[in-house]
Each structure stands twice: as structure tokens, then as C-alpha cells.
C-alpha positions in Angstrom: 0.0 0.0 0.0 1.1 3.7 -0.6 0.8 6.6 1.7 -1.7 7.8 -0.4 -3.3 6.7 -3.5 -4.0 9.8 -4.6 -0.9 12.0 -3.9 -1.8 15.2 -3.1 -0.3 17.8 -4.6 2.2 20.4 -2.8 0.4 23.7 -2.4 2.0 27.1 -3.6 3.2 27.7 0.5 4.2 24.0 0.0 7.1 25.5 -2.3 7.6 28.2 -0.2 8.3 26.7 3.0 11.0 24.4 0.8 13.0 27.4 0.0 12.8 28.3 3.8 13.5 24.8 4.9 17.1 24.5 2.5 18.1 28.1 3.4 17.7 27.9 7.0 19.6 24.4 7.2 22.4 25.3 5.4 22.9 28.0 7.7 21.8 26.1 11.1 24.6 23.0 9.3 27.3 26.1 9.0 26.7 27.4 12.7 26.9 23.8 14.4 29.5 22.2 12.4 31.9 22.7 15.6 29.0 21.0 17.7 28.6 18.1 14.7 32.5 18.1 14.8 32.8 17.6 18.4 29.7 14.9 19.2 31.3 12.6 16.2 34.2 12.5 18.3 32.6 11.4 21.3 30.8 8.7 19.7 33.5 7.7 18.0 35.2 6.9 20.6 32.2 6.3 23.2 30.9 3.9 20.2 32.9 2.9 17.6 32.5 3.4 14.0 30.6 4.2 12.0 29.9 7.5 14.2 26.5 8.2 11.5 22.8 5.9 12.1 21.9 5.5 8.3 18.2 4.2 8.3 15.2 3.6 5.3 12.1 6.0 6.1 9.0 6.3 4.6 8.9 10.6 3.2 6.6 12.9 0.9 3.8 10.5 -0.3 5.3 6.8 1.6 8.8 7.4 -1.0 11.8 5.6 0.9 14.7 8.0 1.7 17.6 7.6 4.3 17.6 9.2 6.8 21.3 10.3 9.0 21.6 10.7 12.8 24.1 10.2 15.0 24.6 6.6 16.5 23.0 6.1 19.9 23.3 2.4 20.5 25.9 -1.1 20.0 25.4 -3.5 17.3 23.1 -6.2 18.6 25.3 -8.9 20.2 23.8 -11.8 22.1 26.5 -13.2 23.2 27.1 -10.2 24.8 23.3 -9.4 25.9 22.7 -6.8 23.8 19.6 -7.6 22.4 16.9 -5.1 23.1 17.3 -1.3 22.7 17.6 -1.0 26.4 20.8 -2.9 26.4 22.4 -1.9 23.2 21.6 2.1 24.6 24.6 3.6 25.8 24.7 6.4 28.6 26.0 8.8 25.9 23.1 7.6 23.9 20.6 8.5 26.4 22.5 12.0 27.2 22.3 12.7 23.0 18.7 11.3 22.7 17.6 13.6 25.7 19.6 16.9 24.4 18.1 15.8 20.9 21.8 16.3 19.4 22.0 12.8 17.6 19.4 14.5 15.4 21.6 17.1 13.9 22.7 15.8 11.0 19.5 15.0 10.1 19.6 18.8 8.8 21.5 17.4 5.8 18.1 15.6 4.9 16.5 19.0 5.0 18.8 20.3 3.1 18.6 17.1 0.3 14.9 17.6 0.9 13.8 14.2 2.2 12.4 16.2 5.4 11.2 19.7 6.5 12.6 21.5 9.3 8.4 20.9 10.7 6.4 17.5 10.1 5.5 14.2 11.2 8.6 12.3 12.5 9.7 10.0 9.3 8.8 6.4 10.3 9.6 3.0 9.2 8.4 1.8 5.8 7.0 -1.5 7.2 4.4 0.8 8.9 2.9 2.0 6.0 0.2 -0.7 5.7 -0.5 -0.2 9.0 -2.2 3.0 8.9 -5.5 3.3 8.5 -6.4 5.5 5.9 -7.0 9.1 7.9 -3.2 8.3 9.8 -1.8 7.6 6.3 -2.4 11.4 5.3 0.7 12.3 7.5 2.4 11.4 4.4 1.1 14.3 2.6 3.5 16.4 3.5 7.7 16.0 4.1 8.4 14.7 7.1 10.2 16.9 9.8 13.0 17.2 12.0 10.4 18.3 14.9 6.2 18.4 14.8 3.3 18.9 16.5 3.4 15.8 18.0 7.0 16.4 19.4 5.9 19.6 21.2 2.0 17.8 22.5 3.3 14.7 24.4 6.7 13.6 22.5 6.9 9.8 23.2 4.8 10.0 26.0 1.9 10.1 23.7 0.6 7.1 22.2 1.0 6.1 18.9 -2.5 7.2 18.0 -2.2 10.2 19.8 0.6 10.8 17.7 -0.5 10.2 14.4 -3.9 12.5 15.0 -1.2 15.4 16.0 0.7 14.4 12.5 -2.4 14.7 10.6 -4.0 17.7 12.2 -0.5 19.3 11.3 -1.3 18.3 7.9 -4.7 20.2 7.8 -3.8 23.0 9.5 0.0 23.9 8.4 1.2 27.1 7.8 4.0 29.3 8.6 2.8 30.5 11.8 2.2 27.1 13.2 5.5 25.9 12.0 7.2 29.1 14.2 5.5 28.1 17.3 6.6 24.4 17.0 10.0 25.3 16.6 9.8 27.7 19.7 8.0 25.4 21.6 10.2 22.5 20.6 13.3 24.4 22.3 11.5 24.7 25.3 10.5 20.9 25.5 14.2 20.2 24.4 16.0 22.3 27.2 13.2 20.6 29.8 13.8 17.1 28.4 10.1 16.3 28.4 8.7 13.3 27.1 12.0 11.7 26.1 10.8 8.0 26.2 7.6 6.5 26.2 6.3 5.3 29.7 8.2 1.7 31.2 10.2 1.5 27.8 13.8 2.7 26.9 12.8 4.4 23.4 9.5 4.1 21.9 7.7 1.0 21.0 6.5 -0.2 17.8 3.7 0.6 15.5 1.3 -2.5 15.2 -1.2 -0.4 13.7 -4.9 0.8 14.2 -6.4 0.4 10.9 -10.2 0.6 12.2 -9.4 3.5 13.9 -12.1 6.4 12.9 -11.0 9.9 12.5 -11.0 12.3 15.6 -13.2 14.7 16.1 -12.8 18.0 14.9 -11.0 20.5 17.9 -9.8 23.8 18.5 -6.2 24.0 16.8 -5.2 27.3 17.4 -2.3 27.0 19.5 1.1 24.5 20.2 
């Protein structure tokens, strides 16, 4: 299944907002190289090599792109008893997951224009026919390096939660809304809110809701 049979079509704002998104990364990728220098050293030698996460996500209309962070956790290793994602995370994992800095070079997909400096989080192909068809409109638009979900809850939302926030950002986008988020997503950054999702060490897995009617409509004024 795609994203959308029908792929919607970017609007005129659309366009706009990727001019804003590849101009304001190359600039942000400019002003934190030092910081990008300096973190690929620590995991480097906290971690190993290969310092970069290089991972297949679903983008615009469900098309595959990779997407680059920095590595938080070891190769799985049984013999060792790194399995699950709470053994194979690392205590510098959890410090660049929580300050958000394993996303910055994620700014070079902006830049490429996989992703938007504001969307839904890019998520796993495999979950694409698992959506039902309202949560499956998150791929109308790129997804982003930050959203509305990521300033609403973050992973302590659930995963339908979270996908009503990615498609009420879909209905409602515009450049206003996009400012607040990334204001707002500062704030939750610097207060480290909603970093994992409750009794789990990063969140879980999307098994899907595809019965799942749409929400009703609410005010969506504000962040």
C-alpha cells in the first residue's frame, strides 16, 4: 500500500516553505559544524565506528529516503546481551537522545529535501500498511526534523495520539504554526520532556490501528 493513493499535490506555501526549509539548514549546518564536529568524536570513541545511524524511512507521499543521525546504540550482540534497545543504549546515547543532538545531522536531509525543518517524524516503511487510511495522510507532506506531536506529548503520547497530531498538522499547516513548533520545541528540548515512552527505553512499535475512525474535529489554534 502507498501513503496515499491519490498523492496530493504540494500547495503554492508548500514550495515556499521548501526554500525556507534549505536556506535555513544550510545556515543552522554552518553554525553547528563545531558542535557536529565535536559529538562525532565522542561517539566515536564512546561507540565505535561508524559514528553516522543511516536508516530507510517512509517521506513525501510513503517514497523511501535515508535518513542520518548520529549513533546512539551497539550493534546487537547476544553473546554479549545486547539484544533489546535497552541494552544496546549507551549512557551517551541516552545524554544525545535527551539533548536531541544525535538529530543534527538530520539537517543534511532538509537540506537534500527528504524532510522539512516541521512534520510528522519520518517512520519506518513496514508501517505504511499499518495506517488506517486518515493516519496515512501524515504522508502528505515532508516529514520533519520536529512536529506537532513532538511539542504535544513527544513519546509520551501514544502512537494514535501521535499520528492525529501528524495529521492535524497536515490540515492545519502554515507558517505561523510551524514558528511556534519550533519555539516550543526548544523549550520541550532544554526541559527534556517526554523523552521515552512510559516503562520502555525508546519508543515502542507501531502494530497499527487500521479501524481506527478519525478524531473529532478541535480547536487547533495554538502548540
Amino acid at each position: 500500500m502507498n501513503a496515499s493513493d491519490r498523492p496530493v499535490p504540494l500547495t503554492r506555501s508548500d514550495r515556499g516553505k521548501r526554500i525556507v526549509d534549505a536556506t535555513v539548514a544550510a545556515i543552522l549546518l554552518v553554525l553547528v559544524a563545531p558542535i557536529v564536529a565535536a559529538v562525532a568524536v565522542l561517539v566515536a570513541v564512546g561507540l565505535g565506528r561508524p559514528v553516522l545511524f543511516r536508516q530507510c524511512r517512509s517521506g513525501l507521499h510513503g517514497v523511501p529516503f535515508e535518513v542520518v543521525k548520529f549513533r546512539t546504540m551497539r550493534p546487537p550482540d547476544p553473546s554479549r546481551g545486547l539484544v533489546g534497545d535497552g541494552a544496546r543504549l549507551t549512557p551517551l546515547g541516552r545524554w544525545l537522545r535527551a539533548t536531541s543532538l544525535d538529530e543534527l545531522p538530520t539537517l543534511w536531509n532538509v537540506l537534500r529535501g527528504d524532510m522539512s525543518l516541521v512534520g510528522p517524524r519520518p517512520l519506518l516503511p513496514e508501517y505504511l500498511d499499518r495506517y488506517s487510511p486518515w493516519q496515512a495522510r501524515r504522508h502528505e507532506v515532508r516529514p520533519g526534523v520536529t512536529g506537532l506531536a513532538q511539542v504535544r506529548g513527544r513519546n509520551s503520547l501514544s502512537w494514535e495520539e501521535k499520528l492525529d497530531y501528524d495529521v492535524e498538522y497536515v490540515d492545519t499547516r502554515c507558517l505561523r504554526l510551524d514558528l511556534s513548533i519550533l519555539v516550543a520545541t526548544v523549550r520541550t528540548v532544554l526541559r527534556r520532556e517526554g523523552i521515552t515512552a512510559s516503562g520502555a527505553d525508546t519508543a515502542p512499535e507501531f502494530l497499527g490501528s487500521p479501524h481506527r475512525p478519525a478524531p473529532p474535529q478541535r480547536d487547533r489554534t495554538t502548540v
